[in-house]
VMD Tcl script that draws the C-alpha trace (Angstrom):
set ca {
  {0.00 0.00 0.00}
  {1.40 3.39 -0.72}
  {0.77 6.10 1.87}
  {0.71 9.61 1.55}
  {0.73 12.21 5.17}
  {-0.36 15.46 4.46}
  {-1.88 18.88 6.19}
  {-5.38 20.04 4.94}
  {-3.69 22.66 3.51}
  {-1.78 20.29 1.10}
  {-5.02 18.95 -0.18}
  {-3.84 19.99 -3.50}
  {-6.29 17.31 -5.34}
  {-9.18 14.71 -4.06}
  {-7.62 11.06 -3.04}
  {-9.05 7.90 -3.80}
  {-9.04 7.11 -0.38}
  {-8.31 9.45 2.65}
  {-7.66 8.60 6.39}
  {-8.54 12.10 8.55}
  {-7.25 11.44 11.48}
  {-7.91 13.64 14.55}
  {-7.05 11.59 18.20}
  {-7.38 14.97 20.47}
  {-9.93 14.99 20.32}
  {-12.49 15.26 17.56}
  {-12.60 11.50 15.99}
  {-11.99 10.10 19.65}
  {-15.15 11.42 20.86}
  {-16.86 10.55 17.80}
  {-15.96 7.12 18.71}
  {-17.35 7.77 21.71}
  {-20.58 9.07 20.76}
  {-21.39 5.83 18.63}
  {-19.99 3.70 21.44}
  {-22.78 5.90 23.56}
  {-25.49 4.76 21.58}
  {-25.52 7.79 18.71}
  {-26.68 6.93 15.21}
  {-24.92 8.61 12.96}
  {-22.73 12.44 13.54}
  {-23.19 15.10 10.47}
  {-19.91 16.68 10.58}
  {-20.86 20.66 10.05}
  {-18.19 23.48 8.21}
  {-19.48 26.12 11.01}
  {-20.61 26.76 14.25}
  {-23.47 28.47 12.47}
  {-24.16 25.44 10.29}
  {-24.24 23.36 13.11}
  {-26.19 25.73 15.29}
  {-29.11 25.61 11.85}
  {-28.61 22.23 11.55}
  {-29.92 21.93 14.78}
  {-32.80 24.47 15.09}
  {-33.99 22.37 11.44}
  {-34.12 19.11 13.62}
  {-34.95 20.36 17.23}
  {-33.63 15.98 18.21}
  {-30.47 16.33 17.21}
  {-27.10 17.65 19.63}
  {-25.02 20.12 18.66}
  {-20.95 19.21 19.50}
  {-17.87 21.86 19.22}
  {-14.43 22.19 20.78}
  {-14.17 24.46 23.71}
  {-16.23 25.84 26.21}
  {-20.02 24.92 26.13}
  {-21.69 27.74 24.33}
  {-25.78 29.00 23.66}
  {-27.45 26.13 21.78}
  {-24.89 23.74 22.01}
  {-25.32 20.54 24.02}
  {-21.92 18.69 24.02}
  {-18.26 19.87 23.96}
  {-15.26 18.27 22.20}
  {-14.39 15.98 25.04}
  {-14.38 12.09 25.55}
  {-14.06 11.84 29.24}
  {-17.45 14.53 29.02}
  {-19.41 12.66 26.46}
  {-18.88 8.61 28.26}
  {-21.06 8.84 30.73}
  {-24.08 10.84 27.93}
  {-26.80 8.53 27.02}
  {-26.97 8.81 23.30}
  {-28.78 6.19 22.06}
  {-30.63 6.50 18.88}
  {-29.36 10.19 18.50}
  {-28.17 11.92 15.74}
  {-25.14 14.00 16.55}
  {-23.90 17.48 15.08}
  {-19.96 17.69 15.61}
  {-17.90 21.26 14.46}
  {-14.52 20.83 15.20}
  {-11.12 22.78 14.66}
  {-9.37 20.59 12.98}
  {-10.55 16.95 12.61}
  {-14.47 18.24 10.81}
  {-12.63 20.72 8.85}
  {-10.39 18.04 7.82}
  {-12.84 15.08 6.88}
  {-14.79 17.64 4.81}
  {-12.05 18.98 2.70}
  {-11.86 15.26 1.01}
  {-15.59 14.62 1.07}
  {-15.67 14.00 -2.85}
  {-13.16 11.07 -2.21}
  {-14.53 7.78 -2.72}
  {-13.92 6.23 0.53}
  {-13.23 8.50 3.38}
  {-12.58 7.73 6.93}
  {-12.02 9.32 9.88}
  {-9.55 7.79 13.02}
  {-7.69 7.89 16.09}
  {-5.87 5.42 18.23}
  {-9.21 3.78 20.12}
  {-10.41 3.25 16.21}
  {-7.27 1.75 14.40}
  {-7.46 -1.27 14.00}
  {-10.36 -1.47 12.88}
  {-9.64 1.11 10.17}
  {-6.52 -0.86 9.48}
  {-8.92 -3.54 8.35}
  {-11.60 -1.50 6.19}
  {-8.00 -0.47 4.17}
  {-7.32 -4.32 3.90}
  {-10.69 -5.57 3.27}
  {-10.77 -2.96 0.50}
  {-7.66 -3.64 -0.68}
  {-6.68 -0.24 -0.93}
  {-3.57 0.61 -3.03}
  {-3.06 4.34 -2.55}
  {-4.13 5.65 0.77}
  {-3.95 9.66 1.93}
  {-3.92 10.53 5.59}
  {-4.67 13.69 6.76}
  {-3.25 15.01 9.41}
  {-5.54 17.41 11.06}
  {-3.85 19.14 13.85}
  {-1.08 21.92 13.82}
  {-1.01 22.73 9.95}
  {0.18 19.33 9.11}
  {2.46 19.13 11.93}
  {0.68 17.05 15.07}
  {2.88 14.52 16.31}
  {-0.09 12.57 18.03}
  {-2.30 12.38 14.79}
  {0.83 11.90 12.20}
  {1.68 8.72 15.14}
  {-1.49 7.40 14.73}
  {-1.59 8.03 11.06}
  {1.70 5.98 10.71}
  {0.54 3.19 12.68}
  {-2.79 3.37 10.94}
  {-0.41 2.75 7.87}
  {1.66 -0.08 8.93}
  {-1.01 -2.25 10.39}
  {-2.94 -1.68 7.23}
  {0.12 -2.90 5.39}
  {-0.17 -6.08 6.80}
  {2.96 -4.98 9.37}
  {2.94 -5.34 13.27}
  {1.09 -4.33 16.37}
  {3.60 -3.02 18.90}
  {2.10 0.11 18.91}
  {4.32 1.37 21.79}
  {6.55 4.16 19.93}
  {3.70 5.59 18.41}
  {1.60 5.90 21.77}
  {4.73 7.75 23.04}
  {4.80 9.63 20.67}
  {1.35 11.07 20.40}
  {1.44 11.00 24.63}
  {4.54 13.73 24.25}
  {2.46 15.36 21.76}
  {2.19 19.52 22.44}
  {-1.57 18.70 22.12}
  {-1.56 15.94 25.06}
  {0.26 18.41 27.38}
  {-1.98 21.39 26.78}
  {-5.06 19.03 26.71}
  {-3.11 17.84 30.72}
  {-2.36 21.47 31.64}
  {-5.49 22.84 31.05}
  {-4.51 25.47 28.59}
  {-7.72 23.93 26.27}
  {-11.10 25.10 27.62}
  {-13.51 22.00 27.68}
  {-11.58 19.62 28.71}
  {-11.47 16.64 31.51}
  {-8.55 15.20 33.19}
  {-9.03 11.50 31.36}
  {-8.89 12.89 27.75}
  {-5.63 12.03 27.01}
  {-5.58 9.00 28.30}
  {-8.87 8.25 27.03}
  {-7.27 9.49 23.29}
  {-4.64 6.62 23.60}
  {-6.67 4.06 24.46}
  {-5.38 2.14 21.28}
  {-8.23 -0.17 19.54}
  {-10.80 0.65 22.44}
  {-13.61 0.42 19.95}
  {-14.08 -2.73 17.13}
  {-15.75 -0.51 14.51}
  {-14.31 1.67 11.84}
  {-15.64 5.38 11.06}
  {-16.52 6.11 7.46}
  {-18.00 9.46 6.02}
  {-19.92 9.82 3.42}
  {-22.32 12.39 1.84}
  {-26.26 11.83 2.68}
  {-28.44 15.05 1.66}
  {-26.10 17.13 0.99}
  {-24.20 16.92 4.11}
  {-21.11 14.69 5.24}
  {-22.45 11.71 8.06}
  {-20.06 9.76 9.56}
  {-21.57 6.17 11.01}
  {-19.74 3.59 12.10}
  {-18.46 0.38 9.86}
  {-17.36 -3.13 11.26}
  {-15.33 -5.28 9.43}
  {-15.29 -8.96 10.71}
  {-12.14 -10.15 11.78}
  {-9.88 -13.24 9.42}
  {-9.96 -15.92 11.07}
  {-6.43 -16.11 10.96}
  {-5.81 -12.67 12.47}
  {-6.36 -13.73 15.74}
  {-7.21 -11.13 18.93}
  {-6.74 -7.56 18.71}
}
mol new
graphics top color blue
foreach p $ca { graphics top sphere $p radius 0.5 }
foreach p [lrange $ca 0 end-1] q [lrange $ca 1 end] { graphics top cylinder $p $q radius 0.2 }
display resetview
């Protein structure tokens, strides 16, 4: 498999096939949210998008990074979001980085967003697909965050087929400038678990895949049975 890492901003032309990855927080907590019962998560280009998504279907829960805000019921965090009941609800998530991310490849034809708690699973959608050219986006820092270009990597070498010790790349994204601001406190919505919750590596057996549904970009989550032959995760 030949894999590409790039910043959004390097987006210079649509993949095939794009891995967004975004592990502090935004595609962590959308793991969450499904694990929580949620059907599906529109991923919005605005607050104010999100905000009208919302007021159009009064059901649904708006989600964005920071502070809680007017009309918004859930903030950017996965030790916030475990303990919500979300069953059967659909989910509107605005996000610095990992939204803006998914939907500046939304005309690729497969498209799906990761973290750590989510990678093996996306390992095997890239295998079962038999993907040949894969592009990861790297959401955070312009390109440059250590955590999601870890995860990215590892993403890439299990999906080649190569091996689990996922221990470097865990270290990697746990030094991240990202993990220590999400630990001191210099992000605003924010609980103390979050980074360990981020690098809780194959925590959920599903896959995330995006994909446009009227006019807007849903991700839902995707499993892929496991070989036989693979053995435990």
């Amino acid at each position: 498999m030949d894999s590409r890492f790039v910043g959004i901003a390097e987006l210079a032309e649509t993949p095939s096939v794009a891995v967004v990855v975004d592990v502090m927080r935004a595609f962590t907590v959308a793991a969450w949210a499904f694990a929580r019962g949620a059907e599906k998560i529109v991923l919005a280009g605005s607050l104010d998008e999100a905000l009208a998504l919302k007021a159009r279907h009064p059901d649904r829960l708006a989600l964005k990074d920071g502070a809680s805000a007017p009309g918004f019921d859930l903030v950017n965090s996965p030790g916030l979001l475990r303990s919500v009941d979300l069953g059967g609800r659909t989910v509107v998530q605005k996000t610095t980085a990992g939204t803006v991310g998914a939907l500046a490849v939304e005309d690729a034809s497969l498209v799906l967003c990761a973290g750590f708690v989510v990678a093996e699973a996306t390992a095997r959608v890239l295998r079962a697909r038999e993907c040949d050219e894969v592009t990861f986006v790297v959401t955070g820092e312009d390109g440059q965050a250590d955590e999601d270009l870890a995860c990215a990597q590892y993403i890439a070498r299990r999906a080649a087929g190569e091996g689990r010790d996922a221990a470097e790349f865990l270290r990697r994204a746990a030094g991240s400038r990202a993990a220590a601001e999400l630990a001191e406190g210099v992000r605003q919505g924010v609980h103390p678990d979050d980074v360990a919750l981020c690098l809780e590596l194959d925590r959920f057996p599903f896959a995330m895949v995006a994909a446009s549904e009227d006019s807007h970009m849903v991700l839902r989550p995707c499993t892929v049975p496991r070989p036989p032959d693979e053995g435990a995760v």
